[in-house]
Biotite code that builds the C-alpha atoms (Angstrom):
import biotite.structure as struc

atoms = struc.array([
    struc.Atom([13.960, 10.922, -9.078], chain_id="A", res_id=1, res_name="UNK", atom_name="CA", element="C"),
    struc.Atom([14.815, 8.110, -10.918], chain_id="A", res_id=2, res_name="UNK", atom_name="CA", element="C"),
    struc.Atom([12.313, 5.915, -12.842], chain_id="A", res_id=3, res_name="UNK", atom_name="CA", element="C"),
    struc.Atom([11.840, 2.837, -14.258], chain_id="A", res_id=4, res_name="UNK", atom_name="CA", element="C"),
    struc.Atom([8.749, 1.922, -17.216], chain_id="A", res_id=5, res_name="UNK", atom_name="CA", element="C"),
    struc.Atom([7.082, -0.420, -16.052], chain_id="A", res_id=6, res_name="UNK", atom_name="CA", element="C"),
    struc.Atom([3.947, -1.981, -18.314], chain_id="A", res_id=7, res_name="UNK", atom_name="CA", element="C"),
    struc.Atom([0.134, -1.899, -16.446], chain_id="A", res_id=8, res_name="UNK", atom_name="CA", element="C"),
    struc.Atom([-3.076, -3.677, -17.262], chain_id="A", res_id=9, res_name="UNK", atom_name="CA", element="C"),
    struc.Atom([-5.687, -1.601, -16.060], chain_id="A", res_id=10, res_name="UNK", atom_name="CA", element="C"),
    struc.Atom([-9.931, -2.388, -16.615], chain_id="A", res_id=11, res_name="UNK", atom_name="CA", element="C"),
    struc.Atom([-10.789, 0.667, -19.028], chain_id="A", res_id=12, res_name="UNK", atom_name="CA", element="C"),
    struc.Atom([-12.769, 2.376, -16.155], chain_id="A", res_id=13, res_name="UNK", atom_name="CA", element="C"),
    struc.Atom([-9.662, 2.642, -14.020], chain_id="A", res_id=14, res_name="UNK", atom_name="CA", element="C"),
    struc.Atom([-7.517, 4.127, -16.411], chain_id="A", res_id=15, res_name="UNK", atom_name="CA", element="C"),
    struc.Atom([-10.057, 6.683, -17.555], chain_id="A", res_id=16, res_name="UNK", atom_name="CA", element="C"),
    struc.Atom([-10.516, 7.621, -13.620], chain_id="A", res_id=17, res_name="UNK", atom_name="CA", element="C"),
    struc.Atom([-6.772, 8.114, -13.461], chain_id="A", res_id=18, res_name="UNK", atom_name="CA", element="C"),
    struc.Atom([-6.821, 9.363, -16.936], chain_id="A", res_id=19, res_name="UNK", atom_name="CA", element="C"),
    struc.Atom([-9.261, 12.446, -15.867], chain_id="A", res_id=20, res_name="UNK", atom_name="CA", element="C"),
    struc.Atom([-7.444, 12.784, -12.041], chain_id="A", res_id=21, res_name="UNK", atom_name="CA", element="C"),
    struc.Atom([-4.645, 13.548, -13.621], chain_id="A", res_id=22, res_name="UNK", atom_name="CA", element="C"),
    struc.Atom([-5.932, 16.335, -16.426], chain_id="A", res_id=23, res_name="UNK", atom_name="CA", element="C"),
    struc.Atom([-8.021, 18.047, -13.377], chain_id="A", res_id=24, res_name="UNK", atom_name="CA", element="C"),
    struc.Atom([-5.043, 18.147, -11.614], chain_id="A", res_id=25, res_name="UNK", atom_name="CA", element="C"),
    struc.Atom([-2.977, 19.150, -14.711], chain_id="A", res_id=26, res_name="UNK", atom_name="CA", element="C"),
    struc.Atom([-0.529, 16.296, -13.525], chain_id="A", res_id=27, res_name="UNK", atom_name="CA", element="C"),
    struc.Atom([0.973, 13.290, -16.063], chain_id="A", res_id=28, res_name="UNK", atom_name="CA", element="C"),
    struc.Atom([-1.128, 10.076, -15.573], chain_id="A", res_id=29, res_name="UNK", atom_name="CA", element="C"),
    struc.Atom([1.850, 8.008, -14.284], chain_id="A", res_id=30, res_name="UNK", atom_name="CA", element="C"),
    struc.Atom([2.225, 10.693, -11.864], chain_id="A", res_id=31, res_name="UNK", atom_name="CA", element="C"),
    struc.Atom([-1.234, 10.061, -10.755], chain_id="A", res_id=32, res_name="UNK", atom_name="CA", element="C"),
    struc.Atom([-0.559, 6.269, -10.760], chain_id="A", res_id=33, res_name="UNK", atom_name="CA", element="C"),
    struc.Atom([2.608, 6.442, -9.086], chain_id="A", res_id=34, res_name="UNK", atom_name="CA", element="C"),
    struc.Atom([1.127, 8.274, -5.975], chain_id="A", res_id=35, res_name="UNK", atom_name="CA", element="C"),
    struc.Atom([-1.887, 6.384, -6.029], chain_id="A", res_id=36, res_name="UNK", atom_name="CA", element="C"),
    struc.Atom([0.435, 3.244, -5.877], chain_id="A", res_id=37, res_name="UNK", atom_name="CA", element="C"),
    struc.Atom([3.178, 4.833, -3.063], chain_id="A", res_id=38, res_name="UNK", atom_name="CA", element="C"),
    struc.Atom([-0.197, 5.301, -0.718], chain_id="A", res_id=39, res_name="UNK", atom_name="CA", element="C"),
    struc.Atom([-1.385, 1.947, -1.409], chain_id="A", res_id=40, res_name="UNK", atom_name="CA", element="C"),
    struc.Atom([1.720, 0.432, -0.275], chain_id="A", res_id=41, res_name="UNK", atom_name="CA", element="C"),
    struc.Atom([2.510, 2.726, 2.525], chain_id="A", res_id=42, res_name="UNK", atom_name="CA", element="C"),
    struc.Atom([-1.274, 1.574, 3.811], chain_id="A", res_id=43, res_name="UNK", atom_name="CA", element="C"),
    struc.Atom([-0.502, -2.353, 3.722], chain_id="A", res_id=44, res_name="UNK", atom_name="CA", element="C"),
    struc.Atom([3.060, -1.715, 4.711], chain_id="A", res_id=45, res_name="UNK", atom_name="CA", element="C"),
    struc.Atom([1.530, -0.293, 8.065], chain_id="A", res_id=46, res_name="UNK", atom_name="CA", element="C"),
    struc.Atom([-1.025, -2.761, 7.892], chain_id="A", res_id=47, res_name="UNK", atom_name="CA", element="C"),
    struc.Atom([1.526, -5.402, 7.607], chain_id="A", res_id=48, res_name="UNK", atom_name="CA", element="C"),
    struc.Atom([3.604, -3.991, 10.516], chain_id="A", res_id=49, res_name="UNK", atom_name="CA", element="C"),
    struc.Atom([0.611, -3.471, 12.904], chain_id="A", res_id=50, res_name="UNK", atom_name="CA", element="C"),
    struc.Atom([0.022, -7.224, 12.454], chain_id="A", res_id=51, res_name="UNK", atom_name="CA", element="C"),
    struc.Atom([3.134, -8.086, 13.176], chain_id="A", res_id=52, res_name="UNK", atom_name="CA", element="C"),
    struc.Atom([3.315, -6.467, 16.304], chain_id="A", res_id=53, res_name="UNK", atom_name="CA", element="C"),
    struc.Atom([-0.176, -7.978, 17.323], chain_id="A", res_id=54, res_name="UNK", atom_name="CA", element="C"),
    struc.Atom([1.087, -11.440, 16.464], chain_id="A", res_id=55, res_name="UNK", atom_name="CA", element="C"),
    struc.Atom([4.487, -11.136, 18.686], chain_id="A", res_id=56, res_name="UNK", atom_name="CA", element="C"),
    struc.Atom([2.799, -9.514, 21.450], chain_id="A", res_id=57, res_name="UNK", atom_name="CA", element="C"),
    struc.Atom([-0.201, -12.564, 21.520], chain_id="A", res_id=58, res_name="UNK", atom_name="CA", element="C"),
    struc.Atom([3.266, -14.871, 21.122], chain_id="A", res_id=59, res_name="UNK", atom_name="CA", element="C"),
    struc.Atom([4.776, -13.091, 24.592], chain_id="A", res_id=60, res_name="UNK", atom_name="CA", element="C"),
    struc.Atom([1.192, -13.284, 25.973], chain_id="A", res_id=61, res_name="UNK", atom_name="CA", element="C"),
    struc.Atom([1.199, -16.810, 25.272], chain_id="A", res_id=62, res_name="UNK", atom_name="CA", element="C"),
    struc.Atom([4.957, -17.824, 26.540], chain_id="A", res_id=63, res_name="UNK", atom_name="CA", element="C"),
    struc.Atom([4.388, -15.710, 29.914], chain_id="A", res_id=64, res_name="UNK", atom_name="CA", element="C"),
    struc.Atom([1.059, -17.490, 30.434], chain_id="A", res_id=65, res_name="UNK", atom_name="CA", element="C"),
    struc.Atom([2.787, -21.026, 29.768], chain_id="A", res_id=66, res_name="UNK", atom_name="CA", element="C"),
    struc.Atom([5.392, -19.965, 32.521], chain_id="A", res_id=67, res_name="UNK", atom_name="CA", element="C"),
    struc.Atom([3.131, -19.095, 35.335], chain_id="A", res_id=68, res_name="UNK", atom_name="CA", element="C"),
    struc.Atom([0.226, -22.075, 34.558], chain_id="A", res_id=69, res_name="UNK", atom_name="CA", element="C"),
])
């Protein structure tokens, strides 16, 4: 896989939770970060989507009532 550096502020306490995620699981820290940050986005990506659909099917709910009031 390809990767690009990218630069992170982190507060102190979230870096050392990474920080000691990562040595328990005898993985690199950007590993750690990098995963945490793939499930984070999946998570509001489906979020995202699921709000979507809930806004066009209120829209079609809307339009169909319009038609037959």
């Amino acid at each position: 896989m390809r990767t690009a550096a990218t630069a992170l502020r982190l507060e102190p306490s979230l870096k050392h939770r990474a920080e000691v995620l990562a040595e328990a699981e005898n993985r690199s820290f950007s590993a750690v970060v990098r995963d945490a940050l793939q499930m984070y986005l999946s998570q509001r990506e489906a979020e995202q989507a699921e709000i979507r659909e809930a806004m066009a099917s209120w829209e079609s709910y809307r339009s169909e009532e319009r038609r037959v009031g």
